[in-house]
N, C-alpha and C positions, 0 to 999 in steps of 0.2 A: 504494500500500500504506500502509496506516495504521501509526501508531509507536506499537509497545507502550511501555506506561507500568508498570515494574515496581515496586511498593512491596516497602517493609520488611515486610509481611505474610508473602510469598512466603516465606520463610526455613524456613514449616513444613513446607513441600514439600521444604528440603533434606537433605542425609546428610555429615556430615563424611567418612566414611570413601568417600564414593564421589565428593566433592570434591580430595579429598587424588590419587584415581586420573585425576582430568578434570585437574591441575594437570600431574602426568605427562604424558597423552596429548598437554597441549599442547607440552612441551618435546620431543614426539615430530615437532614441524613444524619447518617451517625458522625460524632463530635470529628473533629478533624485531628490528623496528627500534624504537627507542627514541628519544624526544625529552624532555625536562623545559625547561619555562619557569618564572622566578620573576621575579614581582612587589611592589614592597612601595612602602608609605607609613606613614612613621615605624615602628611595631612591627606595623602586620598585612602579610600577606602572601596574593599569589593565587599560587600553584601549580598550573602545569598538566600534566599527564604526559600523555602519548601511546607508542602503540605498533601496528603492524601486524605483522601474523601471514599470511605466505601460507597461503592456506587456511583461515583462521580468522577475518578481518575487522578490524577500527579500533577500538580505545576511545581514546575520550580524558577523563581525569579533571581535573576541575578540585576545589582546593580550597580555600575561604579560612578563614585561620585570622587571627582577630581576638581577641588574648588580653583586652581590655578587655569583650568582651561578660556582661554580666547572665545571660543565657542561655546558649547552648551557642556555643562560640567557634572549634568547626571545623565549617565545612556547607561543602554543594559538590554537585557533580553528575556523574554519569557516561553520557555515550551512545557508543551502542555501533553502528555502522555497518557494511554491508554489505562481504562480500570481494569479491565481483565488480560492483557497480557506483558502491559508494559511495555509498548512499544511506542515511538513520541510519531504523534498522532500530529502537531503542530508547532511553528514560530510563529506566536501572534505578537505585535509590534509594543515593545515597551511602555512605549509614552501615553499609548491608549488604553491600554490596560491599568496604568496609573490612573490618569484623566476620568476615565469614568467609575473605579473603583472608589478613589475618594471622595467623589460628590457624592456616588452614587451609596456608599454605607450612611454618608449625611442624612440622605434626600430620605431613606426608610426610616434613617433612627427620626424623622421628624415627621413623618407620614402615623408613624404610631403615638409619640410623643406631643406633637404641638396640640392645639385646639382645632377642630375641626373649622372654626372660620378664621383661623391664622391667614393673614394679607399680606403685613406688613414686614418684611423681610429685613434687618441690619447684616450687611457684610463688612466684618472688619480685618482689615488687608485690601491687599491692591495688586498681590500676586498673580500669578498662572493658574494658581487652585480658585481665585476668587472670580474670575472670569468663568472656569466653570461650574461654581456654585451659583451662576445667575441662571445660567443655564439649566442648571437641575432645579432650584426653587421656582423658577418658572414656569417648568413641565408639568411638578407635581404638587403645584397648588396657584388653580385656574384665578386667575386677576392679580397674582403678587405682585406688590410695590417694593420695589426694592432699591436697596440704599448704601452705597460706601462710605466708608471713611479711614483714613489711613494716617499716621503721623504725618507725611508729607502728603497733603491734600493736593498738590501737581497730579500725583501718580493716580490716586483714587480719581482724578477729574477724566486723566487720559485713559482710565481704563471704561468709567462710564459714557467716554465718547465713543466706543466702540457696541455697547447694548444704548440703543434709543429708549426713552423712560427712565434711564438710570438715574436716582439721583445722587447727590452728595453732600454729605451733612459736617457741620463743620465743629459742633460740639459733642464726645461723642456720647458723655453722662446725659444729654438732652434725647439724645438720637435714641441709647439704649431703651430709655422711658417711655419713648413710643415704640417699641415697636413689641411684634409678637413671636419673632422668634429671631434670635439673635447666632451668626454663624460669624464662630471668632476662628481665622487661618492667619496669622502671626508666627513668625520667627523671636516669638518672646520668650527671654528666661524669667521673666518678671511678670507678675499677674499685672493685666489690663482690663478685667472687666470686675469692678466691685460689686458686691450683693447689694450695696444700701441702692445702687442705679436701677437694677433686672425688678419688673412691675410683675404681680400678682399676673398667672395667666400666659407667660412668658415662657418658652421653648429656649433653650442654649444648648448652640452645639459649638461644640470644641472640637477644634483640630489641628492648630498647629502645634504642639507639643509631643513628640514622637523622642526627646532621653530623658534622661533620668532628672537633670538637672531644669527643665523645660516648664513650665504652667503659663495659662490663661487666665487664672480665675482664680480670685482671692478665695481664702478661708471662708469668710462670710460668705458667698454663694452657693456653694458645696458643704453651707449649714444648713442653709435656706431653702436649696431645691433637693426635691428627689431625685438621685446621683442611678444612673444606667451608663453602661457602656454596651460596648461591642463584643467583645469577648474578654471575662474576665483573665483568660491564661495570657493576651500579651496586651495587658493593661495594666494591673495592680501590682505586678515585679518589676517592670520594666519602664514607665512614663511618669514623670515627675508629676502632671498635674493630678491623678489619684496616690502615689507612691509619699509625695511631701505630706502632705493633712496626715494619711497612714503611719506615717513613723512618727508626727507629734502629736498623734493620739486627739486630732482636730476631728478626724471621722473613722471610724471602725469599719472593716470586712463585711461587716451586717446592714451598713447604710449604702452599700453597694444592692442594689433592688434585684438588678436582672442584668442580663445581655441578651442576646439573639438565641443562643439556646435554650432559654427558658419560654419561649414562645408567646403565651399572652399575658405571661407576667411583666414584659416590657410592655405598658400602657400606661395613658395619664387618666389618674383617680379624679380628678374633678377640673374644670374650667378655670379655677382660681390658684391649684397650686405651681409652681415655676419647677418644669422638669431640667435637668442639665446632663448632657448626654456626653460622653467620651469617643469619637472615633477613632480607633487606635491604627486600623488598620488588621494589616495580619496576609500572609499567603495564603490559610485559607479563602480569604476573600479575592485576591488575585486569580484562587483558580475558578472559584464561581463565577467571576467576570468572566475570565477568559473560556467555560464552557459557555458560556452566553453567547459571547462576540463569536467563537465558531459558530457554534451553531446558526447565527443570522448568516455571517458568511456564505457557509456552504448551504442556506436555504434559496440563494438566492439564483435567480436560474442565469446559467451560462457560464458562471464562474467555478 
């Protein structure tokens, strides 16, 4: 059997909101096995994440991130292997297996979590990930308004000239206060979003803090809201903004609610309490993307 070679093209073939439902289905098999390797030589680094899925098959992601490069300073590769015999079934193209993997565990963990008439969308960042979290909050919830704001308000202005409707807010404790569900993707080791700001009825999702040293969100918000993540095996050892509160006894193992494996125990209890959601990530989520993205590939006729 030949190995599909999936590019970054394929993408137009996808659906956030019917990605968001394949990211489910997978947490609907047996728990994943999970492996991470890291490599480094002086400041770059190769990372390799792996994961198996009974019944769903192998990825394994590699990725190296060379902060010295001219060009683009994280590339990598993903293939994606056979459940029943182990044979690599595909190369689906890195960047979009990233790209929609990150929105797209957002885009679920707030399809369960937010209010059912959550509108009003805060993105704070101005990054690559934040560009496609307009993208995903706009798929999966019909009329979102949505709104930047970044330390350097240039960047937040030129990224909402590229989505028409964007807007940009220029204070961001004012900006939090309104809105209904707030997605922080920062490069901060320092918490930026306070709990005395996040209003009654408010959805937080987190996601730039991916080491140890890393957080979004102070103490008091993660008193305040009902704390979920993604998977608790590479959240609560591994990423600062649950790991910090954990070690000074600010919140306990037990005010962690759910993840994805617990199925309908990740939901919000009433209209008025402020849930705050951890995306951490994980290779298993890589490879449930990346059975996704094949599977539209190869559904599409000719290709």
């Amino acid at each position: 059997m030949s190995i599909v070679q999936v590019p970054f093209e394929a993408e137009r073939f996808l659906d956030w909101r019917e990605l968001a439902q394949a990211i489910a289905a997978g947490h609907a098999l047996p728990r994943a096995e999970i492996g991470d390797t890291f490599l480094y030589r002086g400041g770059d680094t190769l990372l390799s994440r792996s994961a198996w899925i009974d019944g769903m098959g192998i990825a394994v992601k590699s990725a190296t991130i060379f902060p010295g490069n001219a060009g683009p300073n994280v590339n990598g590769s993903v293939s994606l292997f056979s459940d029943s015999d182990g044979t690599l079934e595909a190369i689906v193209d890195f960047h979009l297996v990233t790209k929609w993997k990150t929105a797209g565990d957002s885009l679920l963990g707030a399809m369960r979590l937010a209010r059912a008439d959550a509108r009003r969308v805060l993105i704070v960042g101005a990054g690559t990930v934040a560009g496609t979290l307009i993208e995903a909050y706009r798929a999966g919830f019909e009329g979102a308004e949505v709104t930047l704001w970044n330390r350097t308000r240039a960047k937040a202005e030129a990224l909402a000239a590229q989505y028409p409707g964007v807007a940009v807010a220029g204070d961001l404790e004012a900006a939090v206060g309104e809105a209904d569900i707030v997605s922080c993707a920062t490069m901060s080791t320092q918490p930026v979003l306070r709990g005395d700001w996040v209003q009654p009825g408010t959805h937080v999702d987190l996601i730039g803090a991916y080491r140890p040293d890393m957080r979004e969100a102070d103490d008091a918000l993660l008193q305040k809201g009902r704390l979920f993540v993604d998977a608790r095996a590479t959240t609560l050892g591994h990423i600062g903004e649950v790991m910090m509160p954990l070690e000074s006894g600010v919140i306990s193992e037990a005010d962690i609610l759910a993840d994805y494996y617990d199925g309908d125990a990740m939901a919000r209890g009433s209209d008025a309490e402020i849930t705050v959601f951890k995306n951490g990530g994980g290779a298993h989520l890589d490879l449930m993307v990346s059975r996704y993205v094949l599977e539209k590939w190869q559904g599409q006729p000719g290709l």
